[in-house]
Backbone of each chain as ProteinMPNN parsed JSONL, in Angstrom:
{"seq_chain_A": "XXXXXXXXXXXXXXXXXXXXXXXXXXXXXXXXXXXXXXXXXXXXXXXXXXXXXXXXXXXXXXXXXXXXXXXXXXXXXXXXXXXXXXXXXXXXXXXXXXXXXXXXXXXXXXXXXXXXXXXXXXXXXXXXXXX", "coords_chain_A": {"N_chain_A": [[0.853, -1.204, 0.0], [0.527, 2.345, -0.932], [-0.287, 4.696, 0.727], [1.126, 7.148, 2.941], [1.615, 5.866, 5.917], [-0.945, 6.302, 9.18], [0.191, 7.946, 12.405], [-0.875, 7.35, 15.742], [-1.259, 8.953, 18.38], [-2.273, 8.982, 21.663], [-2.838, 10.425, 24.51], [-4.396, 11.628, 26.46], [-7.322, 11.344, 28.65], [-9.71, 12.597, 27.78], [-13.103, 12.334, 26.985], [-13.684, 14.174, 24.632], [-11.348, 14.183, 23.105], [-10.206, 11.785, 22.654], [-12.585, 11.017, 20.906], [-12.193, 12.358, 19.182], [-9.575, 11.234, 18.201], [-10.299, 8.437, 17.678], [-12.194, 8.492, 15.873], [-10.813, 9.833, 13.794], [-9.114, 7.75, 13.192], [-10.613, 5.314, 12.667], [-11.497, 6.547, 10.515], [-9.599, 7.13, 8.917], [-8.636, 4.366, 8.841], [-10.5, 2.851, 7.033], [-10.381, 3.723, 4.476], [-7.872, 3.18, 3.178], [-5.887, 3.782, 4.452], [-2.685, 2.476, 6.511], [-2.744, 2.594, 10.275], [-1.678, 3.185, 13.353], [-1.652, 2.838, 16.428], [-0.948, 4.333, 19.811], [-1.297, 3.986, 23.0], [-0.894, 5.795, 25.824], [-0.331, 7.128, 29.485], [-3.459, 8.624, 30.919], [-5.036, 7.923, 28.991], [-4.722, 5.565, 28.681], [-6.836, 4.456, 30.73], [-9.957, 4.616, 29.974], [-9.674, 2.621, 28.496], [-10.384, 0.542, 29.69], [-11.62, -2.494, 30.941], [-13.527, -2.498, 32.906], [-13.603, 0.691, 34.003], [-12.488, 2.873, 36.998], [-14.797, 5.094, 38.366], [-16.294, 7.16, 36.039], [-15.884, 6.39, 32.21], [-16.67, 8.256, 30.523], [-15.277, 10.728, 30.767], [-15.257, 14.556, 30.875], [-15.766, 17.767, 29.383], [-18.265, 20.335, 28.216], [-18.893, 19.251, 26.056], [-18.414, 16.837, 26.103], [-21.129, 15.574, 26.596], [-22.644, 16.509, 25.339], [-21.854, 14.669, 23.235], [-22.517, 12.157, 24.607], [-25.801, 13.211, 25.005], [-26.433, 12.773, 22.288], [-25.714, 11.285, 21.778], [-23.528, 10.156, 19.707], [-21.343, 8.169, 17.853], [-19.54, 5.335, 19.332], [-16.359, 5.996, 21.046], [-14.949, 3.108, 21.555], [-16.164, 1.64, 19.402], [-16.169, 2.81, 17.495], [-12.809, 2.677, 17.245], [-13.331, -0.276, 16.869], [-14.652, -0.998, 14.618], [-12.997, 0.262, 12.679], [-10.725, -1.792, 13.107], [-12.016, -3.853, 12.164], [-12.596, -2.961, 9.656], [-10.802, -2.176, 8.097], [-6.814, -1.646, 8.197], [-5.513, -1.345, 11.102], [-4.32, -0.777, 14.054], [-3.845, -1.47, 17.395], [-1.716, -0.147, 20.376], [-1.346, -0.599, 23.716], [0.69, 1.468, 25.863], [3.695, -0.009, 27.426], [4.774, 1.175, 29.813], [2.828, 3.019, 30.947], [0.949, 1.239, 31.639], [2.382, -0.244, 33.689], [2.782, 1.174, 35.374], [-0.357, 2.291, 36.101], [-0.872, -0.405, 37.036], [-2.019, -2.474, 35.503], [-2.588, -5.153, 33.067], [-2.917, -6.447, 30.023], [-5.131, -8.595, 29.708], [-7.096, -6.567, 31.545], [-8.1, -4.699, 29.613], [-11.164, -3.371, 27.39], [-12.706, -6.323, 25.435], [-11.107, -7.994, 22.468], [-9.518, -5.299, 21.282], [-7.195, -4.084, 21.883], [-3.86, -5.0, 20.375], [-1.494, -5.429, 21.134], [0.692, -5.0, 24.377], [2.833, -2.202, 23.73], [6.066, -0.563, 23.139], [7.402, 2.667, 23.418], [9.589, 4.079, 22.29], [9.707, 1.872, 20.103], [7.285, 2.679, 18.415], [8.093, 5.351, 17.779], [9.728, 5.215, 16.071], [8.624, 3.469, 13.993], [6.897, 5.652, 13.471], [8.222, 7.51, 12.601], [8.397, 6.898, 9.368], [6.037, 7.916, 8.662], [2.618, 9.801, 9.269], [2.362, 11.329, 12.134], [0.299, 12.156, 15.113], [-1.319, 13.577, 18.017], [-2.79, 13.111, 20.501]], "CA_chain_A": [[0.0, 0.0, 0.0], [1.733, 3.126, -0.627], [-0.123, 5.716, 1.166], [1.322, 6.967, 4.061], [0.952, 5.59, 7.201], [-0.732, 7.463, 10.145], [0.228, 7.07, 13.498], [-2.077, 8.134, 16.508], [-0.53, 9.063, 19.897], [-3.273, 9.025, 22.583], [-2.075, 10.683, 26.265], [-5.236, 12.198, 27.611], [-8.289, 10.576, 28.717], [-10.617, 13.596, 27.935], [-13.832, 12.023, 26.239], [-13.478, 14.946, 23.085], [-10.317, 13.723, 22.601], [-10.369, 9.976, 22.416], [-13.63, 11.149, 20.032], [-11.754, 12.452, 17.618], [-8.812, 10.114, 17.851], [-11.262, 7.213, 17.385], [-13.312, 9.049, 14.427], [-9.946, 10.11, 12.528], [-8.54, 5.886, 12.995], [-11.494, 4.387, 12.288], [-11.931, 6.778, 8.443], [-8.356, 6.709, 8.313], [-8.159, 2.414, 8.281], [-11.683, 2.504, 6.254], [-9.632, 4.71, 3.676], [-7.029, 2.532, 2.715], [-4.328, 3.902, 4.803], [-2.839, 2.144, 7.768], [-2.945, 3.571, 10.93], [-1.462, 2.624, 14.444], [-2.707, 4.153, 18.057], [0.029, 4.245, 20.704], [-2.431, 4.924, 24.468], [-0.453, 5.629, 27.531], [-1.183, 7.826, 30.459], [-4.324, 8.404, 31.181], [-6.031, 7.499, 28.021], [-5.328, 3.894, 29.298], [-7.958, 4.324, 31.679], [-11.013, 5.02, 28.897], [-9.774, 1.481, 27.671], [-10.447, -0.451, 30.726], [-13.321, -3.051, 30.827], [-14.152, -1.775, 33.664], [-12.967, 1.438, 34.504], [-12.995, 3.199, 38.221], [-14.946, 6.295, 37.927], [-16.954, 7.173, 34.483], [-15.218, 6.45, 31.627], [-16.697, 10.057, 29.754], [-14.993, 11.986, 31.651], [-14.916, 15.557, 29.905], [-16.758, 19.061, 29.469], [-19.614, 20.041, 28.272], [-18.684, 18.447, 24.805], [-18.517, 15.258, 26.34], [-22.166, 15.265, 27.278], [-23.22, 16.701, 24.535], [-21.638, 13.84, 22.295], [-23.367, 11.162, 25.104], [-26.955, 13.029, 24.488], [-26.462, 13.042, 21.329], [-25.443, 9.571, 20.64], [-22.312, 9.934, 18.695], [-20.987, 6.783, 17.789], [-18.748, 5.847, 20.748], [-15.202, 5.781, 20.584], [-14.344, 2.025, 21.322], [-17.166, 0.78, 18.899], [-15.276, 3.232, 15.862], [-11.78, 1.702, 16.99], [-13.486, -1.764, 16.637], [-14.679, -0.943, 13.702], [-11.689, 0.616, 12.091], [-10.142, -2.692, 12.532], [-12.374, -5.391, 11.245], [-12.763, -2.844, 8.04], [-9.05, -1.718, 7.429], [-5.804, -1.751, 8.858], [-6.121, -0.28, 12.786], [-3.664, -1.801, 15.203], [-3.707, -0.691, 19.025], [-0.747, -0.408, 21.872], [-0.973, -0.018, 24.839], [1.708, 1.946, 26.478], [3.586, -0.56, 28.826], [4.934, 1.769, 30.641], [1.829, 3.428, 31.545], [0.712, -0.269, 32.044], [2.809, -0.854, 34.618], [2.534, 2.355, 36.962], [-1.587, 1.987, 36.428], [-1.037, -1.651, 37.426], [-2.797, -2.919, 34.331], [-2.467, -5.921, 32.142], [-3.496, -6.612, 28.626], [-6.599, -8.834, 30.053], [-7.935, -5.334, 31.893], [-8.538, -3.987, 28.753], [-11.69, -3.758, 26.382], [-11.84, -7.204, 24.675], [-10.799, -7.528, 20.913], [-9.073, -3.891, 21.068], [-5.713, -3.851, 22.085], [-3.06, -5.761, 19.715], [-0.302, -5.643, 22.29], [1.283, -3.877, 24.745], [4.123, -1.815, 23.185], [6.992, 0.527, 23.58], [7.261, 4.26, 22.842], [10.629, 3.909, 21.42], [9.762, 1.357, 18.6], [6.122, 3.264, 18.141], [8.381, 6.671, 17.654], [10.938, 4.733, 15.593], [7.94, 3.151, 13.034], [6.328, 7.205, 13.207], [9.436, 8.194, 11.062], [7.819, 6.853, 7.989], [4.469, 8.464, 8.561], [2.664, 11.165, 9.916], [2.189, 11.357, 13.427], [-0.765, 13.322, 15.685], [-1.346, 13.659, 19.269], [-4.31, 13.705, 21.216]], "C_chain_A": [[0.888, 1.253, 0.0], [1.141, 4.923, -0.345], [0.461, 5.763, 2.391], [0.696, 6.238, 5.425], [0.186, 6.748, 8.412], [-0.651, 7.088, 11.554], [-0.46, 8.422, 14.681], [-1.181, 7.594, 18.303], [-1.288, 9.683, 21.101], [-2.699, 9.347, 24.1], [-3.451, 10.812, 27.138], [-6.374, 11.615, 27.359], [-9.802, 11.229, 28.567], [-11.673, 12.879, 26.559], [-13.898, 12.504, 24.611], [-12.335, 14.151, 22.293], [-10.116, 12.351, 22.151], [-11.899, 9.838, 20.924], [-12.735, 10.798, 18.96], [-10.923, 11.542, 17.225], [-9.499, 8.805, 17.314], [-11.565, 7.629, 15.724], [-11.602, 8.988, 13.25], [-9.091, 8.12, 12.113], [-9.246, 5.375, 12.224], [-11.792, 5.163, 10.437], [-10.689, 6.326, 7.765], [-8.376, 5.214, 7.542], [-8.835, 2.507, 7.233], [-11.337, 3.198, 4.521], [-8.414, 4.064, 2.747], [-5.701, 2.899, 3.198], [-4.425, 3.207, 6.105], [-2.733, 2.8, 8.881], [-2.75, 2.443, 12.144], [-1.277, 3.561, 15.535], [-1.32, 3.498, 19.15], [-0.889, 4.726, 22.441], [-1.614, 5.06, 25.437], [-1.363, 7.167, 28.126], [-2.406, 7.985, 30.814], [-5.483, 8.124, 30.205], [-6.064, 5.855, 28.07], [-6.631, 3.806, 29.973], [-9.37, 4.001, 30.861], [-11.151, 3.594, 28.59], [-9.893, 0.426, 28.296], [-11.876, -0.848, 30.632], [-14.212, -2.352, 32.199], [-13.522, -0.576, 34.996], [-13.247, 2.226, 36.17], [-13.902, 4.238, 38.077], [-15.997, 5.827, 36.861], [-15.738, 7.265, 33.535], [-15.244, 7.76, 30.642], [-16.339, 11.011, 30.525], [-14.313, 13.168, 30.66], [-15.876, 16.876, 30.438], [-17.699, 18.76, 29.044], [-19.964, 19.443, 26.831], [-18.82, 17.501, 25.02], [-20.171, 14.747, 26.594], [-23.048, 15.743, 25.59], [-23.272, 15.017, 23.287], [-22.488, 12.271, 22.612], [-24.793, 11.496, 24.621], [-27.152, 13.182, 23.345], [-26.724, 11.999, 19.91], [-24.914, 9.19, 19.542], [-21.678, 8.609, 19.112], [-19.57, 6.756, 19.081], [-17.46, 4.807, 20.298], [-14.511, 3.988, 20.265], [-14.909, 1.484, 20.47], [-16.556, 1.315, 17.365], [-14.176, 2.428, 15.807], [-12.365, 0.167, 16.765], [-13.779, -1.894, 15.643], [-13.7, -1.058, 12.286], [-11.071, -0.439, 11.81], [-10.61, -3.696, 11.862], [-12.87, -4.313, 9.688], [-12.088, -2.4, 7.03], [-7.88, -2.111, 8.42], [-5.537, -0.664, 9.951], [-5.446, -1.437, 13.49], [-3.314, -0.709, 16.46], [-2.896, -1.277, 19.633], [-0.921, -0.324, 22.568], [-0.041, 0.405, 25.376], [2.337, 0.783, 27.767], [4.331, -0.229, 29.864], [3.869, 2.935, 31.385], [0.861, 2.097, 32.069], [0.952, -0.383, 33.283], [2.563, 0.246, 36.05], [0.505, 2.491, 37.166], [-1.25, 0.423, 36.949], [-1.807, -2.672, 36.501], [-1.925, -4.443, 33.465], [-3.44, -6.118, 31.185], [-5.419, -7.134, 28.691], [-7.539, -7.574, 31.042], [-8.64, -4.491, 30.747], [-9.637, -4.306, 27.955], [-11.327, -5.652, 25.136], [-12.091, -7.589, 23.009], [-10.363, -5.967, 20.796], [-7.618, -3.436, 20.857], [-5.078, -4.819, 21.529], [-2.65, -6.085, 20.875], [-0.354, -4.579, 22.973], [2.632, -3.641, 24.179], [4.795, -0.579, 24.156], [7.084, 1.728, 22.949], [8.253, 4.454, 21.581], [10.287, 3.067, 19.944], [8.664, 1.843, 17.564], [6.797, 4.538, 17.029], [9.045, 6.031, 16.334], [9.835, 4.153, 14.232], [7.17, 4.468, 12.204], [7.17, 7.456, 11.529], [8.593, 7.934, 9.929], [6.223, 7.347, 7.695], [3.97, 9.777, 8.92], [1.829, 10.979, 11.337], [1.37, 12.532, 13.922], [-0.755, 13.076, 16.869], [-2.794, 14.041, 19.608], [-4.241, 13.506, 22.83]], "O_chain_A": [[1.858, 1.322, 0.755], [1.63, 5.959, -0.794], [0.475, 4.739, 3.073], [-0.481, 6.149, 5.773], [0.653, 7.879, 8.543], [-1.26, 6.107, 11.981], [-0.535, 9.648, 14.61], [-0.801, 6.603, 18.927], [-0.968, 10.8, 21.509], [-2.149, 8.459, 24.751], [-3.622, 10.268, 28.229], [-6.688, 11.301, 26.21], [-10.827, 10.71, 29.008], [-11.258, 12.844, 25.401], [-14.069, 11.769, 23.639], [-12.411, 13.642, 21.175], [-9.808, 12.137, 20.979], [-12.105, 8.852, 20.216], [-12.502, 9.822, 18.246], [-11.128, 10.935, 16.173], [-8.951, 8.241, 16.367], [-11.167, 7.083, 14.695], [-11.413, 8.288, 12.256], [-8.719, 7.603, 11.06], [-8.84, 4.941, 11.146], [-12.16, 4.53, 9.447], [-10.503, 5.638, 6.762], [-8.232, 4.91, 6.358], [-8.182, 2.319, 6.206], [-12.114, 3.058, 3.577], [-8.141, 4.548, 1.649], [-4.638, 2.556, 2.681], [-5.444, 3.123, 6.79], [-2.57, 3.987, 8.598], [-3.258, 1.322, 12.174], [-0.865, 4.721, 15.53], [-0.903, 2.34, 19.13], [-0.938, 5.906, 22.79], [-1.669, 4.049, 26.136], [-2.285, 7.869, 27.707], [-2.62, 6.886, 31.325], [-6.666, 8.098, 30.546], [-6.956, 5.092, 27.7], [-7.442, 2.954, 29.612], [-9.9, 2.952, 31.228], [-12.269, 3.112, 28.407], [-9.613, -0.652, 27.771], [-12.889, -0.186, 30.404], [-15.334, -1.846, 32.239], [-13.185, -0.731, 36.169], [-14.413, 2.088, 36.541], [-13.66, 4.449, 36.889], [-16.466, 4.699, 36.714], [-14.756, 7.959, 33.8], [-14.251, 8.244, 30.098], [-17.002, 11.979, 30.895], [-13.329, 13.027, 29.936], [-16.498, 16.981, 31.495], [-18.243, 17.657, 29.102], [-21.12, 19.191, 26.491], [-19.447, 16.87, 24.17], [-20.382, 13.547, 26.772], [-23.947, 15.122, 25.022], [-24.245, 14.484, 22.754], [-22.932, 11.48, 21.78], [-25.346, 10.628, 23.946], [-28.179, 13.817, 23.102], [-27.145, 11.819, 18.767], [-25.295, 8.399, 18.68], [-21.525, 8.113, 20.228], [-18.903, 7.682, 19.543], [-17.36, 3.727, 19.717], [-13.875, 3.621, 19.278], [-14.351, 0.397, 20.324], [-16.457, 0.61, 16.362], [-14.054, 1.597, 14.907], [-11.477, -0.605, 16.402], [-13.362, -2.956, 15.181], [-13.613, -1.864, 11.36], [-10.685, -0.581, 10.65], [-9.945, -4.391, 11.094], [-13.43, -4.869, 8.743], [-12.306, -2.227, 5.831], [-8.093, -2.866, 9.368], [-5.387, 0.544, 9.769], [-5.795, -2.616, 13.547], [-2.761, 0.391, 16.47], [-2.876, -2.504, 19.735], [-0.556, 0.849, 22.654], [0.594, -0.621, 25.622], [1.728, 0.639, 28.828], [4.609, -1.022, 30.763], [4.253, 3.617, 32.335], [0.068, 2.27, 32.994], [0.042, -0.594, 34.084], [2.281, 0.065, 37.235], [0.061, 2.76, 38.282], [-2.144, 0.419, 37.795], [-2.158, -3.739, 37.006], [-0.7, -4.538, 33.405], [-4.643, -5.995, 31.413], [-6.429, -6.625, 28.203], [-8.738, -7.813, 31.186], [-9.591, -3.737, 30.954], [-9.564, -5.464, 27.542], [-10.358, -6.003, 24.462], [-13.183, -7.453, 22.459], [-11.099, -5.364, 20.014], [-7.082, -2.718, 20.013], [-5.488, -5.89, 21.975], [-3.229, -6.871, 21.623], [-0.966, -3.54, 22.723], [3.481, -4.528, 24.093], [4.451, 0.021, 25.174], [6.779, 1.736, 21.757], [8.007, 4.794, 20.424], [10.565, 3.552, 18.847], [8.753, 1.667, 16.349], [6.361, 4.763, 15.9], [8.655, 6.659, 15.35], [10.365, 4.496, 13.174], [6.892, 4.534, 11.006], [6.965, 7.528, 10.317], [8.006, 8.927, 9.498], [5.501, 7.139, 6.72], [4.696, 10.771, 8.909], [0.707, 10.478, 11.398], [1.513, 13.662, 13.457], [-0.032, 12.102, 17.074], [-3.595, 14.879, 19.194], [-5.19, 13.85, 23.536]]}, "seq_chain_B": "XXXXXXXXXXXXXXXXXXXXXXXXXXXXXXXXXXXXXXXXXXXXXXXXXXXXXXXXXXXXXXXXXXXXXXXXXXXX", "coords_chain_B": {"N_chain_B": [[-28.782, -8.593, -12.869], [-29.13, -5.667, -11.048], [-28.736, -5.315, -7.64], [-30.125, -3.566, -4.749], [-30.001, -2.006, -2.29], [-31.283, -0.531, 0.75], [-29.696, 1.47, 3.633], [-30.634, 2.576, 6.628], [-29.781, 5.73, 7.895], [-30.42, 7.754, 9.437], [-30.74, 10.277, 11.927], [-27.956, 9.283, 12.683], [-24.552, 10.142, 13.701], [-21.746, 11.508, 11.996], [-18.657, 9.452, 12.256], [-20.8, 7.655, 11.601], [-23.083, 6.981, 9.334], [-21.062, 6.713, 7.13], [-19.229, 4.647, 7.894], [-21.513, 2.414, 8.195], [-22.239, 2.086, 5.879], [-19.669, 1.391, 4.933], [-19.276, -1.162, 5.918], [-21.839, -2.293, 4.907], [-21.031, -2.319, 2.147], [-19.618, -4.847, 1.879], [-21.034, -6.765, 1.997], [-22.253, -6.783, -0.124], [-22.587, -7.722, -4.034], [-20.043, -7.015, -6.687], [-21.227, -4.25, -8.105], [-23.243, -4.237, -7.485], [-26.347, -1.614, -5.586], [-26.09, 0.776, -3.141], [-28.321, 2.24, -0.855], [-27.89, 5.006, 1.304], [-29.273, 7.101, 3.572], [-29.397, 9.739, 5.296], [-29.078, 12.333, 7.782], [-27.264, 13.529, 8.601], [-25.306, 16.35, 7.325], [-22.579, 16.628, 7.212], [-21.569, 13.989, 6.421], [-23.008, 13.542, 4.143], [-21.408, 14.514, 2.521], [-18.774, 13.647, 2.939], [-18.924, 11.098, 2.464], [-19.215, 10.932, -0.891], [-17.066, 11.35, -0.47], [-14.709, 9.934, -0.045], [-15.824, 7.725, -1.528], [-15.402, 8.121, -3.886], [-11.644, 8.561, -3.291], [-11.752, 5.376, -2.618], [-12.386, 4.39, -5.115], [-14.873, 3.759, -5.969], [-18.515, 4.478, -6.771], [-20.155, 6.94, -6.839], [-23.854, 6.959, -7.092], [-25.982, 8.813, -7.557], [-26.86, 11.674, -5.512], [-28.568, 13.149, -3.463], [-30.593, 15.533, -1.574], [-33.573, 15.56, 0.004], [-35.99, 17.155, 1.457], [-34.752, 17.538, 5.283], [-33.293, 14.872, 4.477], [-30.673, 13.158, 3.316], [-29.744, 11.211, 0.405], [-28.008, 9.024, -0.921], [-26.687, 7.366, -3.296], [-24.418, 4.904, -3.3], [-22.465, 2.653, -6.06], [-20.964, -0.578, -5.735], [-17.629, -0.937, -6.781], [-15.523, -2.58, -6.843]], "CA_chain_B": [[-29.456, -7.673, -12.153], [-28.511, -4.614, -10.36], [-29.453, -5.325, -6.455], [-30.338, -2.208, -4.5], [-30.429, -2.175, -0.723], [-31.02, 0.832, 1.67], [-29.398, 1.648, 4.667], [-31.565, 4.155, 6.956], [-28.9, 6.504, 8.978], [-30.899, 9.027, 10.019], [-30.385, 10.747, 13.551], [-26.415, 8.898, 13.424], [-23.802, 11.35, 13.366], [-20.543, 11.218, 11.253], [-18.664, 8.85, 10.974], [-21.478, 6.044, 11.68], [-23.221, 6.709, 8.077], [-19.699, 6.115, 6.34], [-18.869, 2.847, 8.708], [-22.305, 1.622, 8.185], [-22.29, 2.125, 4.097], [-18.633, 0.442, 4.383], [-19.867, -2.698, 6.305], [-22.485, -2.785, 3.913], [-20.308, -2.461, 0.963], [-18.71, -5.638, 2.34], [-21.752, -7.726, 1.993], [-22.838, -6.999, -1.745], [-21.88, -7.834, -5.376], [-20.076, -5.8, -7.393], [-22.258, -3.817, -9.348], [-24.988, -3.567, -6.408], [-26.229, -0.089, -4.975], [-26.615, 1.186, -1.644], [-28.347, 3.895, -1.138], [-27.857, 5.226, 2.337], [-30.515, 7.83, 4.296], [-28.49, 10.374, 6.459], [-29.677, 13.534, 8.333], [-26.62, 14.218, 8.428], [-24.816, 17.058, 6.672], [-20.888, 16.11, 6.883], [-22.025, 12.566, 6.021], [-23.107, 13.917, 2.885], [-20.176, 15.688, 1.951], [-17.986, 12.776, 3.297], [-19.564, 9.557, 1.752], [-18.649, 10.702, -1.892], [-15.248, 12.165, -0.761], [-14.542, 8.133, 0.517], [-16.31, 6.908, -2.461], [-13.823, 8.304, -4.929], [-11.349, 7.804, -2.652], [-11.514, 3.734, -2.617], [-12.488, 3.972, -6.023], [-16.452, 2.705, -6.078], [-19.293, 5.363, -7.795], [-21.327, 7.454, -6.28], [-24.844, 7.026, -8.672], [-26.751, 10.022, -6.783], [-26.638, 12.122, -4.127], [-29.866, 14.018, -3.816], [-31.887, 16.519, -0.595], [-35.322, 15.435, 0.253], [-36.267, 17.737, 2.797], [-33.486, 17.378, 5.818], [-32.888, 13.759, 4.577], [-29.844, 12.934, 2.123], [-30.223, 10.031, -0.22], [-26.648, 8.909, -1.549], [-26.355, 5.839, -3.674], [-23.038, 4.566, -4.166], [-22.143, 1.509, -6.94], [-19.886, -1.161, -5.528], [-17.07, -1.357, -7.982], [-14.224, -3.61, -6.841]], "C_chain_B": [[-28.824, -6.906, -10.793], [-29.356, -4.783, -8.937], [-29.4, -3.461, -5.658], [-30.913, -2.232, -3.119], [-29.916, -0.648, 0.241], [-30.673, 0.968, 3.021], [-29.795, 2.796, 5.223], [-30.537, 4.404, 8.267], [-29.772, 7.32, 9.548], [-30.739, 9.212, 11.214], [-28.786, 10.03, 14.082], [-25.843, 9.688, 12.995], [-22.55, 10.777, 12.566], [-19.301, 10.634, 12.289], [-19.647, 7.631, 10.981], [-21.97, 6.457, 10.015], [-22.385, 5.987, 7.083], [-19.346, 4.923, 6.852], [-19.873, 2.306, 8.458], [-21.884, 1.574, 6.697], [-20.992, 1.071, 4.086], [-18.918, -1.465, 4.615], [-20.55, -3.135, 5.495], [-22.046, -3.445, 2.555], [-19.53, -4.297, 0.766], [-19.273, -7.335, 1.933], [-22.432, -8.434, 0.967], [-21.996, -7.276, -2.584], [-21.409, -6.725, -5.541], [-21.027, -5.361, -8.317], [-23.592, -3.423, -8.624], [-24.868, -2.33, -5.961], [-26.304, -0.388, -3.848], [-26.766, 2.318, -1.531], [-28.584, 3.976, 0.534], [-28.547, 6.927, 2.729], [-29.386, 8.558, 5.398], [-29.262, 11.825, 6.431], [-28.415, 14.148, 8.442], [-25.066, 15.064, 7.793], [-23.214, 16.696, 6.224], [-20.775, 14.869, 6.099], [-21.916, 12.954, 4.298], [-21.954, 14.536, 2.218], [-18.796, 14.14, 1.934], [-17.842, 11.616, 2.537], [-18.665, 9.689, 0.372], [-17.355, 10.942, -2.0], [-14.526, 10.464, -0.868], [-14.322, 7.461, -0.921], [-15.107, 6.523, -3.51], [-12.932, 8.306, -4.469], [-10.132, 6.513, -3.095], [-11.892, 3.333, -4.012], [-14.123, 3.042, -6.793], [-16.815, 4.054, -7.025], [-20.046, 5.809, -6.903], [-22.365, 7.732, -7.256], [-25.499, 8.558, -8.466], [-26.541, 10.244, -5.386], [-28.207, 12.992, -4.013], [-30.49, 14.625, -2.026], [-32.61, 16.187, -0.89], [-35.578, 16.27, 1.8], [-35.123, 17.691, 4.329], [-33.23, 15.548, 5.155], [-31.825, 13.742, 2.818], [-30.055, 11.744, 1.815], [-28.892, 9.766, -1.154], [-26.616, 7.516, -1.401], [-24.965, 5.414, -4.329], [-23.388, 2.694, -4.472], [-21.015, 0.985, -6.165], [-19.06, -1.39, -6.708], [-15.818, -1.972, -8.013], [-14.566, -4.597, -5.661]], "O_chain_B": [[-28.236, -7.403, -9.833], [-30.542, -4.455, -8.953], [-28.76, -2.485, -6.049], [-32.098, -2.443, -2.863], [-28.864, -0.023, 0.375], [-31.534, 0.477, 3.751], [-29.548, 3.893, 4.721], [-30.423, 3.699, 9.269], [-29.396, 7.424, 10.716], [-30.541, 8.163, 11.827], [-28.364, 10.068, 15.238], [-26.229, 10.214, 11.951], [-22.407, 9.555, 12.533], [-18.974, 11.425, 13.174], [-19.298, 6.621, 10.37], [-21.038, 6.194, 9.256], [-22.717, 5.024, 6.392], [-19.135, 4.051, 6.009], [-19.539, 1.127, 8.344], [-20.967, 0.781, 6.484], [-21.077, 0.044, 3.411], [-18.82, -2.47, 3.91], [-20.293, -4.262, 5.07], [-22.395, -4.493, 2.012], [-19.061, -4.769, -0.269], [-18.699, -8.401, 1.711], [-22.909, -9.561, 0.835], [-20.794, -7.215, -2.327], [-21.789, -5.669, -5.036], [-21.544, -6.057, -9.19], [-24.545, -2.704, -8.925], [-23.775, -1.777, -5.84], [-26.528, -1.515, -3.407], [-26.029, 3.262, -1.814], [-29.337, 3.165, 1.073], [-28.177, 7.868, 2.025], [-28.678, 7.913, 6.171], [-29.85, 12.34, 5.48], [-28.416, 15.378, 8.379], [-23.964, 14.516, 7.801], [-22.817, 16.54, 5.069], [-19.943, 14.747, 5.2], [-21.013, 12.706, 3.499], [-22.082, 15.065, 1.114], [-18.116, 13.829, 0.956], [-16.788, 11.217, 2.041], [-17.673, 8.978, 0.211], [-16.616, 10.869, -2.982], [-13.9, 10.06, -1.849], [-13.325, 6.92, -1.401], [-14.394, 5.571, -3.83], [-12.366, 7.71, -5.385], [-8.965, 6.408, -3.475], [-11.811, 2.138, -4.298], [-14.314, 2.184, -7.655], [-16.015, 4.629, -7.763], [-20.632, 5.04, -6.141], [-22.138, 8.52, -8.175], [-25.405, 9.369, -9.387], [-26.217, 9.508, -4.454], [-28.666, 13.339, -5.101], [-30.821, 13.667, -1.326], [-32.826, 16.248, -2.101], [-35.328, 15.886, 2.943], [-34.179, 18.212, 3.736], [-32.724, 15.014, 6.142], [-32.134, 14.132, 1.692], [-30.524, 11.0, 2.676], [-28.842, 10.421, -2.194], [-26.564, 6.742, -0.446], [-24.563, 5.549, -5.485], [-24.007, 1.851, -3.824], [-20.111, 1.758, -5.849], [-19.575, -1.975, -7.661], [-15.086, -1.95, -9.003], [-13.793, -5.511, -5.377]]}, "name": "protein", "num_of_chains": 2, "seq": "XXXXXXXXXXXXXXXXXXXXXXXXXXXXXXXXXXXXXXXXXXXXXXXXXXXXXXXXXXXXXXXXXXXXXXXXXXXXXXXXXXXXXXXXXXXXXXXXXXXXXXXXXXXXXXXXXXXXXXXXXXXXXXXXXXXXXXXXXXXXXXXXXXXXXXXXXXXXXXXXXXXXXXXXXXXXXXXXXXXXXXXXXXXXXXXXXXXXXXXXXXXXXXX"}
């Protein structure tokens, strides 16, 4: 395939954010480009089966997007992958200081847990975003 | 024979129209339509950007009152 790749670098666990990251993966894969999600810090949390807390945690965007009944983020990334190329990391160094393993997470979502370094190091050939 | 199956979006926001139409796309011949029902606006704008794109047809796009009516041709 020889469009670029895009790679998606998830930190914060703010409902808007994980929106859009979701929405831009899931057209991206459906698009014909590939596309790989890197989650640490607190956007791990969002991806827990069952998280402490609410997992929409946000402003008043976030509520809006719940009464609104925008398609919800883990159901686009699940998408994304069974209808293109969409592969998810988990950070496992945000892994390990949440106390988390792979089976905590959403299931069918997360490929692996990965490293930043080989994430940053695959970026090079693509274009890289932050959320 | 040209099959022709509708997918009713209405009241889902962007990108479910485009993820539903692709799932769909997934399920037909080539050469079948789908004409997909969306309220909403980006959708419409979006669908044929996709279409051409991945290389399929968009046959019509057409306004009926708030409801869009966009039939894309499967073509690979």
């Amino acid at each position: 395939m020889s469009t670029t790749s895009l790679y998606i670098l998830m930190c914060s666990g703010e409902h808007e954010k994980i929106q859009m990251a979701a929405m831009a993966a899931a057209v991206a894969a459906v698009s014909e480009r590939p596309v790989e999600v890197f989650i640490s810090m607190n956007a791990v949390k969002f991806f827990q089966k069952n998280p402490a807390g609410n997992r929409y945690s946000g402003g008043e965007f976030s509520k809006l997007l719940l009464d609104k009944k925008a398609p919800d983020p883990i159901d686009l990334f699940k998408q994304g992958k069974m209808l293109g190329e969409l592969k998810l990391y988990a950070c496992s160094m945000a892994m390990d200081v949440a106390g988390l393993e792979l089976d905590d997470f959403v299931d069918d979502l997360i490929d692996s847990a990965g490293g930043l370094t080989k994430f940053l190091s695959d970026a090079e050939t693509g274009q890289l975003v932050v959320f | 024979m040209v099959a022709k199956t509708t997918i009713d979006m209405r009241g889902a926001f962007c990108p479910g129209p485009l993820m539903e139409l692709i799932a769909n796309l997934k399920l037909v011949e080539i050469g079948d339509e789908i004409e997909v029902l969306s309220t909403d606006k980006g959708s419409a704008m979006d669908i044929p950007e996709w279409v051409k794109k991945v290389k399929h047809e968009t046959v019509s796009i057409e306004q009926i009152g708030d409801i869009w009516h966009i039939v894309v041709k499967k073509m690979k």
